[in-house]
N, C-alpha and C positions, 0 to 999 in steps of 0.2 A: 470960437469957430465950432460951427456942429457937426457931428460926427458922422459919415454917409450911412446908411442904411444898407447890409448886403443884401441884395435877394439872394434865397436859393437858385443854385441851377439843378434842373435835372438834363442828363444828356438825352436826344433824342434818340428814337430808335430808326428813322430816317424815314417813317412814316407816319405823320401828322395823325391818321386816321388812328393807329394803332396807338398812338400817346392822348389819344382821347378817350381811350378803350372802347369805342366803337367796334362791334362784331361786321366781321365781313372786310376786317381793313384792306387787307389788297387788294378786295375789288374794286371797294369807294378809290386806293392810287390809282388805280389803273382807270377808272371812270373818268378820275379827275385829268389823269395826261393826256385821254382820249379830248375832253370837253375843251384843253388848254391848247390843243393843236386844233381842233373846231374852232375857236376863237380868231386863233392864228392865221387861218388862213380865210376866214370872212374878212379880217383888217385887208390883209396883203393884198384881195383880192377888189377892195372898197365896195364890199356888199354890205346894203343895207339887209338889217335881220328878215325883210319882207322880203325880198329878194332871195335871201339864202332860205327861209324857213319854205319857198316855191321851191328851190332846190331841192331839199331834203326832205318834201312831202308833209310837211308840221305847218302850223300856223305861226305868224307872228309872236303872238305873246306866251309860248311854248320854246322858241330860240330865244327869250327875254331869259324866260328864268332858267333855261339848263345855263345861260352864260352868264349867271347872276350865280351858281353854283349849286342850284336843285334839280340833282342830274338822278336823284334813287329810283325813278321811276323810269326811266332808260337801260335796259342791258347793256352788257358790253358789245356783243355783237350789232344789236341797233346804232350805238355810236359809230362802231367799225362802218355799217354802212353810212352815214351820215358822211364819213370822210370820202370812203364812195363815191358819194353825190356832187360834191362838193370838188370831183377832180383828183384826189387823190389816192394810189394804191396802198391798201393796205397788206402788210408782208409778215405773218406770225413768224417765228425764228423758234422754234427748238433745239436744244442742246442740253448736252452735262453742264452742270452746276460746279461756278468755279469757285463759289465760296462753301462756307460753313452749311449753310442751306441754300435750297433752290428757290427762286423766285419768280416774280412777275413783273416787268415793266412795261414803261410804252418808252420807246429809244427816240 
């Protein structure tokens, strides 16, 4: 009988971008939560991306690739509108920080 192979683990730091050492990581999460509730509510809504890309002012094959995950050429704020468009409020939350450090998500 052969013997399993361990892989290493390393633990994450709870942000993919930052475990890639990608510079800029909390904005690429915050991009991506922004991009993953855009998704969300094209499905929920059953809009085609031609439909939704008239929505949100963009072309067709421009809602392909931000939901395909090539969102770097998008701010965060142009996302935020997109949800905008899309029907949805957008609601920033400021507060104290109740961990170690302060952060940024999308809730």
């Amino acid at each position: 009988m052969q013997k399993r192979k361990v892989l290493e683990q390393e633990p994450s730091s709870g942000n993919v971008f930052e475990d890639l050492g990608l510079a800029d990581a909390g904005e690429h999460l915050i991009k991506a939560g922004l991009v993953v509730r855009i998704d969300r509510i094209i499905r929920e809504r059953k809009l085609t991306q031609a439909a939704a890309a008239e929505l949100m002012g963009i072309d067709q094959p421009k809602v392909s690739t931000m939901l395909a995950g090539q969102f770097r050429g998008y701010s965060v704020e142009r996302l935020m509108r997109f949800l905008v468009a899309l029907g949805h409020d957008v609601e920033i939350v400021v507060k104290r920080k109740r961990r170690a450090s302060a952060e940024l998500r999308v809730a």
